[in-house]
N, C-alpha and C positions, 0 to 999 in steps of 0.2 A: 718210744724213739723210733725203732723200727726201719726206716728208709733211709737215712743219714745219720753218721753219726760225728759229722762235724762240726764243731763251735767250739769256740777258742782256743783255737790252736790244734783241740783234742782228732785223732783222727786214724781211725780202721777200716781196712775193707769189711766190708758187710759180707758174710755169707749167704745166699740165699739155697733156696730149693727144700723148704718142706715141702711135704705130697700136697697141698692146694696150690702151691707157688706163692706162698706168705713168706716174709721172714722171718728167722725166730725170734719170738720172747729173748728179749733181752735184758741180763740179771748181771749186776754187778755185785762183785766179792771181792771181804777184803782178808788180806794175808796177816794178821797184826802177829810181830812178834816179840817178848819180853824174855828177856835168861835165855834165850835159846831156844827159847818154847812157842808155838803155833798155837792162837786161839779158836776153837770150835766148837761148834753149836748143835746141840741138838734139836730137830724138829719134833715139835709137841702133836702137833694135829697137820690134818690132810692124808693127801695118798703117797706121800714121803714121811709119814711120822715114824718117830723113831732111827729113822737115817741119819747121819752128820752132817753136819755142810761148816763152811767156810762163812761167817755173819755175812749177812748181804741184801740186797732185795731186787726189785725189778725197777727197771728204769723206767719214768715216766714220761709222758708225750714234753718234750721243750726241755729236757735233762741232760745233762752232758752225765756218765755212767759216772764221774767222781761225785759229782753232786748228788745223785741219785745214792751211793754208797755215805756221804756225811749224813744224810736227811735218812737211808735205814738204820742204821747203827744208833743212830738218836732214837727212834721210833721203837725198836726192838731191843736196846739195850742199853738205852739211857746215856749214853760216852759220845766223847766228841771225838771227832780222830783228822789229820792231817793225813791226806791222799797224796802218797807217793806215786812211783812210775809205776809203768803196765810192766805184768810179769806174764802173764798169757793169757790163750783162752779154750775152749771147749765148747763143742758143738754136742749136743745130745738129744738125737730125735726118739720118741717114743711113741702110744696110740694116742698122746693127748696133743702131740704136734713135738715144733725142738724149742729146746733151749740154748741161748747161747750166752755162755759163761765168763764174763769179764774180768780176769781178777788183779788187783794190785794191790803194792806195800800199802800198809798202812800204819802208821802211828796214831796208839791215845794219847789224846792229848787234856782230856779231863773227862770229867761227871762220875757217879759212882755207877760202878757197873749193876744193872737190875734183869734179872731174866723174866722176859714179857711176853714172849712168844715162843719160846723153847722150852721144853724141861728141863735141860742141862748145859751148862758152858764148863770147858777143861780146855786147861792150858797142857800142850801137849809136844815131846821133842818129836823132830821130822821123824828120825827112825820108828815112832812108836805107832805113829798115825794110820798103820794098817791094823792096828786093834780095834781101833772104830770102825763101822759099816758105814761108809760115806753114800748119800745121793751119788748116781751115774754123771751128772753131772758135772760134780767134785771130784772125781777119781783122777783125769788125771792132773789136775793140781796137784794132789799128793802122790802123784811119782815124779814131779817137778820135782817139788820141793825137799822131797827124799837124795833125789840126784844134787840137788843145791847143798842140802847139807850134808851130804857124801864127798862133794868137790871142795868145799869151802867156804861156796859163792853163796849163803844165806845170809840175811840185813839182821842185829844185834837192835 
């Protein structure tokens, strides 16, 4: 996606300034939550294995980040999910360049869940989600979402 990110309707300022002058990779995450509980993922492989994240993936060239979020969730965990509103985002630069971290509600809305790309999925309440070691990326999602379900203001 990378230079715009608007189509249909969808629309954020873009961050720029990695050290090339590129913008960052752009990864869309979804927040799904059931009882009370926040769904998360463990990474299987790469130089994030073993970290948690938020299910999600990278948005691709001609993708609005919702779409790009329906088509990973399908791809990595078999479910369909209806993409709610933007809940925030996250910038995280590193030596491999940045990321920038889209995340919104989201509802399943079918298929059975299958782990394809992770080793572990755990449904998990906001308060507890600092037991997990999240990707830098994800961190502050889950002090969002910690403050959300401390205030009241979390989606059921």
């Amino acid at each position: 996606m990378g230079k715009d990110s608007r189509r249909e309707g969808w629309a954020l300022p873009l961050q720029h300034g990695d050290r090339d002058g590129e913008a960052p990779l752009e990864v869309a995450a979804a927040v799904l939550i059931d009882r009370g509980r926040v769904l998360v993922a463990r990474r299987k492989s790469g130089p994030l294995a073993g970290f948690w994240e938020f299910p999600g993936g990278k948005v691709e060239a001609g993708e609005t980040p919702p779409e790009a979020l329906r088509r990973e969730l399908e791809e990595e965990l078999g479910i369909a999910v209806r993409v709610g509103p933007f809940l925030g985002e996250s910038v995280h630069r590193d030596e491999r360049g940045a990321i920038r971290l889209l995340a919104f509600w989201a509802a399943w809305e079918g298929g059975d869940m299958t782990v394809r790309v992770h080793d572990q999925v755990r449904w998990v309440e906001p308060p507890d989600l600092d037991a997990c070691v999240f990707a830098p990326a994800d961190r502050p999602l889950v002090e969002k979402l910690k403050g959300l379900a401390g205030s009241g203001g979390g989606k059921n």
